[in-house]
Structures are given as C-alpha cells and as structure tokens.
C-alpha positions in Angstrom: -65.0 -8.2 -49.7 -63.7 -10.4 -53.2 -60.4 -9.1 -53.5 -57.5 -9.9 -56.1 -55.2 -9.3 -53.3 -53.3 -13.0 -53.9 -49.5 -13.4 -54.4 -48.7 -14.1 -58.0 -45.6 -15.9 -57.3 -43.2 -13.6 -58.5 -40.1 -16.0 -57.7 -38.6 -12.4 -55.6 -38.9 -12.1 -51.7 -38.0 -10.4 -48.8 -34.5 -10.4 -49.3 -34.5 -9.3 -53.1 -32.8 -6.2 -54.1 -34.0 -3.5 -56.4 -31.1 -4.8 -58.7 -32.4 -7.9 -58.8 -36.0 -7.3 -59.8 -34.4 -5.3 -62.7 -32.3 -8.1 -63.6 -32.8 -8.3 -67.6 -35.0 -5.1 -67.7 -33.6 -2.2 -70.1 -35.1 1.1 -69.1 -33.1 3.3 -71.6 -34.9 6.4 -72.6 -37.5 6.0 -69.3 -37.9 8.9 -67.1 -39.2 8.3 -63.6 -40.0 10.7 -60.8 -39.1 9.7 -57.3 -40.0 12.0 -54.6 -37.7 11.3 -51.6 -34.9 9.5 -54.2 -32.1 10.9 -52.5 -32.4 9.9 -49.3 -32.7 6.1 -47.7 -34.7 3.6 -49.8 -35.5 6.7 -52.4 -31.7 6.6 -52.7 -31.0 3.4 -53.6 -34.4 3.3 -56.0 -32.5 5.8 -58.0 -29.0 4.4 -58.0 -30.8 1.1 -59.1 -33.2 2.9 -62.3 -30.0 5.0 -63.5 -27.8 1.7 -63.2 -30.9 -0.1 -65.6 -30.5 3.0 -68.2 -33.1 5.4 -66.4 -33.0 8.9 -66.5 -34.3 10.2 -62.9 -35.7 13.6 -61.8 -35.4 13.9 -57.9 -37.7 16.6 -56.5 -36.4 17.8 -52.9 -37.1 20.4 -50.1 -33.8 20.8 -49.8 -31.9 20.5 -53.4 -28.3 21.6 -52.6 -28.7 18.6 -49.9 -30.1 15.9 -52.6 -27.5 17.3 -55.0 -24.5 16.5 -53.0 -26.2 12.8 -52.0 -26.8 12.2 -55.5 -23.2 13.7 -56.1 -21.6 10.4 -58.8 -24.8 9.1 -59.6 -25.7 9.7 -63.9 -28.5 10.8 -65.3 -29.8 12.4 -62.6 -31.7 15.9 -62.3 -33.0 17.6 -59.0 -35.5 20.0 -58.5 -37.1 21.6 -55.7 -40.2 20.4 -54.5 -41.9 20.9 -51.0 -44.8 18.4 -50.6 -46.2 20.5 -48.0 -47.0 23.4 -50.3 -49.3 23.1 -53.1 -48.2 26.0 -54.6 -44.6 24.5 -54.5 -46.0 21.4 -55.8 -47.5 23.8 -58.7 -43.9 25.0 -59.3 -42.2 22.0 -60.0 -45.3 20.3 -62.2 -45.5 23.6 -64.2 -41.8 23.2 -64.5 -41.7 19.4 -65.9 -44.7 20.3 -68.3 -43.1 23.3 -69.8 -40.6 20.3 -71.0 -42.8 18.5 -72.4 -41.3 15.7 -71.9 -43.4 12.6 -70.7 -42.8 10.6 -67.3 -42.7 6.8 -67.1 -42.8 6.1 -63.6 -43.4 8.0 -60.3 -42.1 6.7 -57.3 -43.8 8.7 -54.4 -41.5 7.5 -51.7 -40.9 10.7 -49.4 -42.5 10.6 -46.3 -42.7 11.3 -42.3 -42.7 8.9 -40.1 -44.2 9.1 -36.1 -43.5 13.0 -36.0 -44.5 15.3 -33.2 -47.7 17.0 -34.2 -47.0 20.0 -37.1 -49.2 21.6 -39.4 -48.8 22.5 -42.6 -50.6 24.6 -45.4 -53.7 25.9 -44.2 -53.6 24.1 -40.6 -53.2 20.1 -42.2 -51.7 18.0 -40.1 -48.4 17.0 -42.0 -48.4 13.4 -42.4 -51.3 13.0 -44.1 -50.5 16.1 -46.1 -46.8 15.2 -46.9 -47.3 11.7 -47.1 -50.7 11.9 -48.8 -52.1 15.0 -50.3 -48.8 16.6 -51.7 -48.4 13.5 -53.6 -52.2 13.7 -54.9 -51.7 16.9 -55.7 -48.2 15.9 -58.0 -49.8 13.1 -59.3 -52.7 14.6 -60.8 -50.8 18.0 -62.3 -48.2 15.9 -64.0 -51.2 13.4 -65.4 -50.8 15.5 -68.3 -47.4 14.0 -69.0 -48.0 10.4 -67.9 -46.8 8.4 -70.6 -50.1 6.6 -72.0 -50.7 3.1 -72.4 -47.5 2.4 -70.4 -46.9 4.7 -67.1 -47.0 3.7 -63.5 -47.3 5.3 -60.0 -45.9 3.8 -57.4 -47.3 5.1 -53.5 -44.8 3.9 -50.9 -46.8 3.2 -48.0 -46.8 0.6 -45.4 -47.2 -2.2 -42.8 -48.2 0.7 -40.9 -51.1 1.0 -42.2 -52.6 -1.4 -40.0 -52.5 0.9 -37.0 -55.0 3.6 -38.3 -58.3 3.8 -40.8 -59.0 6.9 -42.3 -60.9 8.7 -39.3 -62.9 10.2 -40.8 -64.6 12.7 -38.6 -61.0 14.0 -38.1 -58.8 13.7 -40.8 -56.1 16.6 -39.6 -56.3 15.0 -35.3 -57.9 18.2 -34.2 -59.3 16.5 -31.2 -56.2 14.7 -29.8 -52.9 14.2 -31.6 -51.7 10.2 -31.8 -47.9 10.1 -34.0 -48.5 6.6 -34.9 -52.0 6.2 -35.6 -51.2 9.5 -37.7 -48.8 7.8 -39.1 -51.4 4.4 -40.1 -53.7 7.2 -41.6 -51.3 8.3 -43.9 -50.0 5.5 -44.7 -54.0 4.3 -45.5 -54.3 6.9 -47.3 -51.3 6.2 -49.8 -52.7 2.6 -50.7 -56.6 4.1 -50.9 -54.9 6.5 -53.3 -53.7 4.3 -55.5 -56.4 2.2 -55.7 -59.1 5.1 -57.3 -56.1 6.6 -59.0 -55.8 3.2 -60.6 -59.5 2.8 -61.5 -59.6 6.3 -62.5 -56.3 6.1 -65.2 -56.3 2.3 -66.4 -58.4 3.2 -69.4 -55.6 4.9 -70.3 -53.0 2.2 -70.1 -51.6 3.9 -66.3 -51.4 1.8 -63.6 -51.1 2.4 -60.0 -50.0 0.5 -57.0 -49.1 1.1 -53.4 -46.6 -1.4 -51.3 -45.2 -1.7 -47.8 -41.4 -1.5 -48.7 -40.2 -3.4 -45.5 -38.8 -2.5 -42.5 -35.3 -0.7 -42.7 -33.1 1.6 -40.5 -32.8 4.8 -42.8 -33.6 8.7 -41.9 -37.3 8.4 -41.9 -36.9 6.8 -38.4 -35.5 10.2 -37.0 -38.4 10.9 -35.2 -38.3 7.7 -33.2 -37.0 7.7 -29.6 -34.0 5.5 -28.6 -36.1 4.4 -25.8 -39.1 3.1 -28.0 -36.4 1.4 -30.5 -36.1 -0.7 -27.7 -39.7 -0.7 -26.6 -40.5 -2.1 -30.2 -37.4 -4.7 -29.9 -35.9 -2.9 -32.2 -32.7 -2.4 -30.6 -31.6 -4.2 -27.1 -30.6 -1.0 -24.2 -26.8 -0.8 -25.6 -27.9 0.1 -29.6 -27.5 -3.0 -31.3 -29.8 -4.4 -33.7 -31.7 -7.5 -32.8 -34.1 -9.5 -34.8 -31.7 -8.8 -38.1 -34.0 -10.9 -40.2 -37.1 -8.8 -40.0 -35.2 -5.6 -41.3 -34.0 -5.1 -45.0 -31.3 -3.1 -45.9 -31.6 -0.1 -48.2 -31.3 -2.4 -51.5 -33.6 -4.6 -50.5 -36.5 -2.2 -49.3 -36.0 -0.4 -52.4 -37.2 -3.6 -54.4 -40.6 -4.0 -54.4 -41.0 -0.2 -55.3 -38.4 -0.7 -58.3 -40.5 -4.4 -59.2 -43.8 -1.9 -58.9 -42.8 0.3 -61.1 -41.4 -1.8 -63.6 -41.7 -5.3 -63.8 -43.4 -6.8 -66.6 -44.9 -9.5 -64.3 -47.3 -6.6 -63.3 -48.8 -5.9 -67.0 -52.6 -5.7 -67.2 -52.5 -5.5 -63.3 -53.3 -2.6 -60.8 -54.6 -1.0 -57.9 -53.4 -3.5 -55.6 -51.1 -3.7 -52.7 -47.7 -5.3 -52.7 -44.9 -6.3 -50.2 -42.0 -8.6 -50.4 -42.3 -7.9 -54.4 -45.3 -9.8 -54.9 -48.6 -9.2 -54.4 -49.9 -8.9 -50.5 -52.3 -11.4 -49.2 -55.3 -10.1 -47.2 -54.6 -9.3 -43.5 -54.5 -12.2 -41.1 -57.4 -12.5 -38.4 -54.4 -12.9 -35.8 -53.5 -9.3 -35.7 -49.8 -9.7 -37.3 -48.6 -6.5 -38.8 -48.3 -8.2 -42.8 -50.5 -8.2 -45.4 -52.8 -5.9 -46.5 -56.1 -4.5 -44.2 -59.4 -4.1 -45.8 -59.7 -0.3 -44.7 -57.0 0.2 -47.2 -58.0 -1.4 -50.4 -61.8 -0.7 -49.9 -63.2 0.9 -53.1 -65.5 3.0 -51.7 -63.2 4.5 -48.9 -60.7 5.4 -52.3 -63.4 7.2 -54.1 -64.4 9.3 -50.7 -61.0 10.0 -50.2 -60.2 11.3 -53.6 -63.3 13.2 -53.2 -61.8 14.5 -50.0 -57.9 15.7 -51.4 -59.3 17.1 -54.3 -61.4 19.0 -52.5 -58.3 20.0 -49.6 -55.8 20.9 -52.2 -58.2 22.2 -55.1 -56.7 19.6 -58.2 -58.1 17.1 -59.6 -56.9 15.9 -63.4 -60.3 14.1 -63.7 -62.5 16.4 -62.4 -64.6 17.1 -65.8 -65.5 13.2 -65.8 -67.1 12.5 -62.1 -64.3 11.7 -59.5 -65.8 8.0 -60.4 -66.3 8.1 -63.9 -64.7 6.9 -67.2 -62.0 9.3 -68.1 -59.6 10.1 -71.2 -56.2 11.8 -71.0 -56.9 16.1 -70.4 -54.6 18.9 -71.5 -53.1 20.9 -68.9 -56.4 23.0 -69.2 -58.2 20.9 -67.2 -56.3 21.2 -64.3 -57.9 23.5 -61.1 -56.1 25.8 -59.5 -55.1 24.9 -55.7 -56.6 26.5 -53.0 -54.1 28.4 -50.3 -55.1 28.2 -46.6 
C-alpha cells in the first residue's frame, strides 16, 4: 500500500512536552474540545492550550469530579458528557450549538483501556463504543460548528493498535471476550476514523489525525492487574518502575496530541498517524509495537467502518453526500437522529 506515512522531521521527540510544541504558538480566541481533559494526559493537554491563550470546554461523565481537577486552571468550562450514550452525546452537541460558537480543535482523548467485558447502549461492547463510536457520534453532530478552512480533530489512539484489526464478523466480541485485543480494535478504530473523517472534511479546510500518545502511568491503566504490570516489565514484584525511558510522563504524552492539533508544521496535511510528534513510519516487519499497521490506515477499511458507526449510532454529518463522496459544510438539519438500543 503507497502511504505518506514518513516522518517529516519535526525537530520534537519522545521526550517533548505539550509546552514545548506550543512554544511560539498564540491560540487566543481558539476553543478546543477535549474529551477526557481533566484526567491524565487530557489533563495536562488542557493546562498546556489554556497556558497558550486557549479557551477549553471539558465534557465529563462525572462534572463535579472534572470541576474540582480542573479547580485553578482559566478559561476552562465543563460539561457533561457520557460517551457511552448517544443520547447524552446529543445533549452536550445540542448544547454547544445552541451557542453558536465555533470549535477549533477536538481532542478525543477519553478512553478505556483492557477493561473487563461491559456493554453499553443497546448491548455494544464499551471500548469500541467509548473509545470509538461516542466520539463518531460528537464529532459528526458538532461538524456544524467546526471552524472551516482551519479546524482539527485529533483521535488519541495507540501503539495498541497493533494487537487487534477490526474483526469484522464481530465487532461488539459476542463470541468470546479478549480485553486487549478489544482494546487494539478500538484503538484501530480511532486511527481508521480519522483517516475517512479526514478525506470526508479536508474540502472544507478540517483536518484529522489520530496518534499513539506514548506510554505513561495515568488512570487509564486502572484496569490493569499488578501482576501483569510485572508480566509486561512494567514494574519489577516490589512496584517500582523499570525501563523509565520507554514511559513519558503526563507533559510529554500530552505533546503529540497538543502538536496534532496545532502545529503549523501540519498545514495542508491529514489523515495520517503520528507518534513521538512527528509523523509515524509504517510498521516494522519485526513485530515491534511502534509505528503505524496497515489495518489502521487502510482507506477502504475507514470508509466500511464509517459506514458501520453511522449505521450503530444513527449520525452521520455527511450522509446527504455518499459516506465517500465530496461534501460541503451542512446546517444542523442534516444531522440524523440516533437510534436507542
């Protein structure tokens, strides 16, 4: 497959922080959205666009608890969200239009990570539809206010990815439940995303792009056994890190997220992958966990899935064009009411 997945040499790496890839960059009177921004790397994400002149709306399951994180931090605003509901994810889009204010950048950084099997909704199996399909369903009812000729959507996913394709003759693990390969699906599924989303929009001056923030010891890891910490090499038997090199901290796995969503060195660029805040380079044949897989950047896989989500949740903000089709920027109008399971 030709791909334009090549590093760019952006002059960050690894060790980079999300202030540091907005060293210079003035985002006064930008508004972003980041989903999961009060909480591990979504935390430091929106300490670092507020500190660079943002203004930041943090939608949260639980608001009083994002409140009192966010407690000190300007030009913040929370509102609830539940990413396992579309009717909740109705709620808050309904609520941002009725402000008509437009949106800069979303940052779709919540997420579960390697949870025991739950379902969601009308029986989905929650980390594809946290991770993925609440965040197709926000995406495409705030399109209406996505700044044109300018905006950006950012889908956190991850190395993970290379653990799981989309299976597609069992999208919600019906026959079987696996909480990592579950976890690779999902995490496939935020990179397909935003390469159709990116194909879909780019006429309009949007751009997508989906990253693999790093690896870094924050909440999302609650689900994760002390006895497979150490399975992984993660930690030795009395809890102390080992390997410090191949984890971030919070600052820096916030960075390639923050340089996604706003570095200029990204202009007239999209739909690709990123890591280490540059572009990711193709997989390697040897099996190592970096990089980007062809499962997750394959065109044709992106169109089926959006076919798939806007089908599952009953929105899609392109929908009077051909899922694959040119497009121009609809009205609220156009949007489809989701369907409750």
């Amino acid at each position: 497959m030709t791909t334009t997945q090549h590093k760019i040499g952006s002059g960050f790496d690894a060790t980079s922080t999300a202030d540091d890839v907005l060293q210079g960059i003035d985002l006064s009177g930008k508004l972003a959205i980041v989903t999961g921004g009060y909480s591990g790397i979504g935390l430091e994400t929106t300490r670092a666009l507020t500190r660079a002149g943002a203004r930041v709306i943090v939608p949260a399951r639980r608001p009083a608890d994002a409140r009192e994180a966010l407690d000190g931090v300007p030009s913040v605003e929370v509102d609830e969200l539940d990413l396992g509901d579309v009717e909740s994810v109705r709620g808050f889009a309904e609520r941002f239009l009725a402000s008509s204010r437009t949106v800069d950048f979303v940052i779709d950084s919540a997420g579960l990570m390697a949870c025991p099997e739950t379902r969601v909704g009308p029986g989905w199996e929650a980390q594809f539809a946290i991770n993925h399909l609440g965040h197709f369903a926000l995406v495409n009812r705030l399109w209406p206010a996505l700044e044109p000729g300018g905006a950006r959507v950012v889908s956190v996913s991850s190395g993970g990815h290379h653990m799981s394709g989309l299976r597609w003759d069992d999208i919600h693990w019906e026959q079987g439940y696996d909480k990592w390969q579950a976890y690779g699906q999902a995490k496939t599924a935020n990179a397909l995303f935003a390469v159709h989303l990116d194909r879909l929009a780019k006429d309009s001056g949007v751009r997508a792009f989906a990253l693999h923030p790093g690896v870094i010891i924050t909440p999302l890891l609650r689900h994760v056994a002390e006895e497979e910490k150490v399975e992984f090499g993660w930690f030795d038997e009395d809890g102390n890190l080992r390997n410090h090199e191949f984890f971030k901290n919070p600052q820096q796995g916030a960075a390639t997220q923050v340089w996604a969503a706003t570095s200029p060195q990204l202009a007239d660029l999209g739909g690709l992958y990123l890591e280490d805040c540059d572009v990711a380079e193709p997989a390697p044949a040897d099996g190592e966990m970096r990089g980007v897989k062809d499962w997750a950047i394959d065109p044709e896989q992106a169109a089926r899935l959006w076919e798939l989500s806007a089908e599952l949740t009953g929105v899609n903000a392109f929908a009077a064009y051909g899922v694959s089709g040119a497009c121009e920027r609809l009205g609220r109008s156009a949007l489809l009411t989701p369907r409750i399971g």
